[in-house]
C-alpha positions in Angstrom: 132.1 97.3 192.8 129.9 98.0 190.2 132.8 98.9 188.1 133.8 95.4 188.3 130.6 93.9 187.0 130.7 95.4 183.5 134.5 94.0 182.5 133.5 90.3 183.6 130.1 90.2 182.0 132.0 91.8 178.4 134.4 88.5 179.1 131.6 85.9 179.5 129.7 87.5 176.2 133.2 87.0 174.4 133.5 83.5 175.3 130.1 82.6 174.5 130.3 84.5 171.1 133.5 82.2 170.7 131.9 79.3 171.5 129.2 80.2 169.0 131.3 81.0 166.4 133.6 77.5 166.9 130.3 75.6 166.6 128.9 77.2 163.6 132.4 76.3 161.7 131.8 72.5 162.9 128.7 72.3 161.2 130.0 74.6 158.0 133.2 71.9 158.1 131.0 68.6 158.6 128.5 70.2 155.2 131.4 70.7 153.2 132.5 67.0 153.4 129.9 65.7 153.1 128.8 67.5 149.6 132.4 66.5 148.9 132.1 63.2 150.2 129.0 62.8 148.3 130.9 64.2 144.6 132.9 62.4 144.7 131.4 58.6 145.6 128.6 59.3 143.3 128.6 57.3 139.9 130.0 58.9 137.3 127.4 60.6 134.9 128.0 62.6 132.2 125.2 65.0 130.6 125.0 64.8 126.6 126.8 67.3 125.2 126.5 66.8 121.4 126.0 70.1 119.9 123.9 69.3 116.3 124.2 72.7 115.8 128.5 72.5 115.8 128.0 69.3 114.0 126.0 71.5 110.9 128.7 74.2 110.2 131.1 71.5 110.1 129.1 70.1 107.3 129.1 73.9 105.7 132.9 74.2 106.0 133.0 70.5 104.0 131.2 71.5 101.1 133.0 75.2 101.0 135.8 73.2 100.0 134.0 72.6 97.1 133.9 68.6 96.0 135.9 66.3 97.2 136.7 63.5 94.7 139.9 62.0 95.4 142.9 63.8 94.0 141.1 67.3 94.0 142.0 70.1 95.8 138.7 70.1 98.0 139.9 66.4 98.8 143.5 67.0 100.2 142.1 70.9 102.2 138.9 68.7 103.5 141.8 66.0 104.9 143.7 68.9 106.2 140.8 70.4 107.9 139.7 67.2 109.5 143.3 66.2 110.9 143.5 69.5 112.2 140.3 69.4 114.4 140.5 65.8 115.8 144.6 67.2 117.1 142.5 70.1 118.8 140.3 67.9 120.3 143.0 65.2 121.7 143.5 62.4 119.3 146.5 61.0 117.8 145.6 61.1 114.1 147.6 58.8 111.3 146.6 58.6 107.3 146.7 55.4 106.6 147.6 55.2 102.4 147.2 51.9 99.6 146.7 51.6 96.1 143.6 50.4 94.5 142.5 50.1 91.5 145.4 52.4 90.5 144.3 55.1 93.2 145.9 56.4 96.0 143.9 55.6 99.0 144.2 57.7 102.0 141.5 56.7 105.1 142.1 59.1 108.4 142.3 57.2 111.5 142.1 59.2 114.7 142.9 57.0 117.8 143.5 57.6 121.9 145.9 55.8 123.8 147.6 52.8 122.2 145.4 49.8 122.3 143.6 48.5 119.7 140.0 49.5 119.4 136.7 47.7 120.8 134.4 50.1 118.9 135.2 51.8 115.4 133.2 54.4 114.0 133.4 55.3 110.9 132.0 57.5 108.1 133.5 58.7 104.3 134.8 62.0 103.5 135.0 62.0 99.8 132.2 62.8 97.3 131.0 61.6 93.9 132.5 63.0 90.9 129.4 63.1 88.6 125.7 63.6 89.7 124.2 61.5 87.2 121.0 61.2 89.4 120.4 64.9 88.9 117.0 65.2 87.6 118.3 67.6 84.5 120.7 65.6 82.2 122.9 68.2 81.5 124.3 67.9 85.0 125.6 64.7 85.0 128.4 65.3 84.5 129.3 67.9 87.4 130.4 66.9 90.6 127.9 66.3 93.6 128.0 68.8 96.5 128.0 66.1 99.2 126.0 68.1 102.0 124.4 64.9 103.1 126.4 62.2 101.0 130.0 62.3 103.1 129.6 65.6 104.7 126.8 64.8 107.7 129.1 61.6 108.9 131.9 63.3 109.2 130.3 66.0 111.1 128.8 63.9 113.3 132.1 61.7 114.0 133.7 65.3 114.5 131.7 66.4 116.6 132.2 63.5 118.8 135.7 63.4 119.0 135.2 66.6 120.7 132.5 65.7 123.6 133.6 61.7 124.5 135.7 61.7 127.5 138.9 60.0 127.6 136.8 57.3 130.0 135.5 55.4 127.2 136.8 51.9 126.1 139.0 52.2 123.2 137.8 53.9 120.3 138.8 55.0 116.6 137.2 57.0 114.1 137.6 56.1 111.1 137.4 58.8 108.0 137.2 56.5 105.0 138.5 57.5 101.7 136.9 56.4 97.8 133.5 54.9 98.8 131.4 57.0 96.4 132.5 56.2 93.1 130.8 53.4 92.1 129.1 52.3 88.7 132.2 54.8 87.0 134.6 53.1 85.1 138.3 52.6 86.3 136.5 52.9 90.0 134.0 50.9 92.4 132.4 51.5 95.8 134.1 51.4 99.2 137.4 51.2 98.1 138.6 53.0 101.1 136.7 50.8 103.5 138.0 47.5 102.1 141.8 48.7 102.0 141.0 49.4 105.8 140.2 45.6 106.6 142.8 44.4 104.5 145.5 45.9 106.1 144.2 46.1 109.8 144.3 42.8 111.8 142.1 44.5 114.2 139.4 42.4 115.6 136.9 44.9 117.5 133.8 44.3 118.9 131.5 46.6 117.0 131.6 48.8 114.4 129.2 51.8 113.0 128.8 53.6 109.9 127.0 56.7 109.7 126.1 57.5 106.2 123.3 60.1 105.0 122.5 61.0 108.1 121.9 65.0 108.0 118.3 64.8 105.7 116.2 67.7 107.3 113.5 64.7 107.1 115.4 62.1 108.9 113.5 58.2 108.9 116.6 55.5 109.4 115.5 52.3 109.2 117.4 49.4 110.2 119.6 48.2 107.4 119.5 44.4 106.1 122.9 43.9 105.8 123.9 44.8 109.3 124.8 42.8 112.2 121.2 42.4 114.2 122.4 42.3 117.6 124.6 45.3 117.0 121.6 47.3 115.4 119.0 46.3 118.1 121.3 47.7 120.5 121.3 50.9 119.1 118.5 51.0 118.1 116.7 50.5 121.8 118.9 53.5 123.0 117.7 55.9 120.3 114.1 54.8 121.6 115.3 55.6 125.5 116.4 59.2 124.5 113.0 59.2 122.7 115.0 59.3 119.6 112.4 56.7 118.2 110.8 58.8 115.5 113.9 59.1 114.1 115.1 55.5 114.3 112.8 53.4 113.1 112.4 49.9 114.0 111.4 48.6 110.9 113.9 46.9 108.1 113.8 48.5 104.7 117.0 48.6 102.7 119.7 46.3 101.7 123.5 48.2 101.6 126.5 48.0 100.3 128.3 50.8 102.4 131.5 51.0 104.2 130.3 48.2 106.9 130.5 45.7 104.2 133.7 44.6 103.9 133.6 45.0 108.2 130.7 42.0 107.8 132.4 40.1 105.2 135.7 39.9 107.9 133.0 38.4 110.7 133.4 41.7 112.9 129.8 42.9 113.5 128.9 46.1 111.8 126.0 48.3 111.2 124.7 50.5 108.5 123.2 54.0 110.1 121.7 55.4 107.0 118.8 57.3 105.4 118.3 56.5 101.6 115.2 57.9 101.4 117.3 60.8 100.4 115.6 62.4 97.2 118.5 64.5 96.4 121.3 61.5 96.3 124.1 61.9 93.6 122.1 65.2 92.4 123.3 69.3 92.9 120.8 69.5 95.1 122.5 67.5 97.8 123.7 70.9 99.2 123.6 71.7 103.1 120.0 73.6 102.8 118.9 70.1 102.7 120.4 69.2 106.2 119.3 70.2 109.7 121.1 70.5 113.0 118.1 68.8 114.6 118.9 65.5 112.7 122.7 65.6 113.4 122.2 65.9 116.7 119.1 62.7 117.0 122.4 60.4 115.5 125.3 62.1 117.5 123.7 62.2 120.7 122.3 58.4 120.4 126.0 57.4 119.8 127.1 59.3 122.6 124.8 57.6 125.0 125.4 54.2 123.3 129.2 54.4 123.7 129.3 55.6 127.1 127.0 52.3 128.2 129.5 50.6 126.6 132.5 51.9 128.9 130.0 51.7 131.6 129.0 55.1 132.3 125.8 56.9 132.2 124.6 60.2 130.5 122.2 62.3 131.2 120.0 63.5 127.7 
């Protein structure tokens, strides 16, 4: 008799440990849906992810091309360079090519998807052939570096190409070719730019320039020429990422810059641009004068501001 006690009670602990054991994979079960559940109903939120630091040795690898006047060597290896990381990164990238002024224009469009783009960003790649506001007159006749002047817009239009998600409303960047040659003879400003207009029939709904953008002692200001709305915009974004000190709400300057011929087409356009720039069109214009802190105030703005335009949310 006692014999028989000892088997029955082992059966009844089995079954309760069973039991025990079924009910603590319910709950288990039931927590991992609803985490799930919870992932994946929640809006969609992306946390910034502009690296300023990325964004500076891009500007480093531009000027070790040396300058990049159109036609020079540094010109066609900074176009190869540029095509090569926007593929990387996932855009379809075309160069767009006119004459003007008896050059050979080539702007670098990098575009997702097919549609025709809401929002255009642009910047220019090329540099100025002589730094005649070099403070030494023998200079003046040497090519500008371009650390700042081409090199920080493109870095910062790079580096974005990388980071937006393919949820965005239709975007291109837009590399622009021939804008810093001005006040030279047989050349003018924003060539590239203006060939762009002419021979898009493209109608988006906002477009940005970044130009100068990298000065280790960044102030933008808004620009006089830009669309107000547009700048505004912006402008309250960079002040709700406490990137206020930086963007300063306060018109000072009056540009002719490739958003010019954007405003003279009736598509609104803005001017993001730093001319209190003391080494402009000088050898010092070299990437010692640029900081990964100010790439990354502009970058990051335009990240937030273009994913409130697709209607997302980021997370500074």
């Amino acid at each position: 008799m006692g014999q028989g006690r000892g088997p029955g009670r082992k059966s009844v602990k089995n079954k309760s440990i069973a039991v025990y054991l079924t009910i603590i994979g319910l709950l288990f079960t039931i927590s991992v849906g609803w985490y799930v559940f919870a992932f994946l109903t929640q809006p969609k939120s992306a946390s910034v992810q502009f690296d300023g630091q990325r964004a500076y040795t891009d500007v480093q690898t531009q000027v070790s091309f040396g300058p990049r006047i159109p036609g020079s060597q540094g010109h066609a290896r900074v176009q190869a360079w540029m095509r090569e990381e926007l593929v990387e990164a996932g855009w379809q990238v075309e160069v767009q090519e006119s004459e003007a002024m008896g050059h050979t224009i080539k702007n670098t469009v990098a575009k997702k998807g097919g549609e025709n783009p809401q929002i255009i960003l642009g910047a220019h790649y090329d540099t100025r052939m002589f730094a005649d506001n070099d403070p030494n007159p023998e200079n003046h006749a040497l090519p500008v570096p371009g650390a700042n002047d081409g090199a920080s817009g493109v870095a910062v239009l790079l580096e974005l190409a990388r980071i937006l998600p393919d949820e965005t409303v239709p975007i291109w960047l837009v590399f622009f070719d021939a804008e810093d040659n001005g006040n030279i003879e047989g050349w003018d400003w924003i060539l590239g730019s203006t060939e762009f207009v002419k021979t898009n029939s493209i109608q988006p709904r906002a477009v940005v320039i970044v130009d100068m953008i990298g000065d280790a002692d960044l102030n933008i200001y808004k620009e006089r020429n830009s669309d107000p709305d547009l700048t505004d915009e912006i402008w309250s974004v960079a002040e709700s990422i406490e990137n206020d000190t930086v963007f300063i709400p306060d018109y000072k300057f009056s540009m002719i810059d490739d958003h010019t011929p954007f405003i003279r087409a009736d598509i609104p356009a803005i001017d993001i641009i730093d001319f209190d720039y003391p080494y402009w069109h000088t050898l010092q214009d070299t990437p010692d004068k640029v900081s990964a802190e100010s790439l990354q105030a502009v970058g990051e703005t335009l990240e937030v501001w273009i994913m409130s335009q697709s209607g997302q949310t980021t997370q500074p």
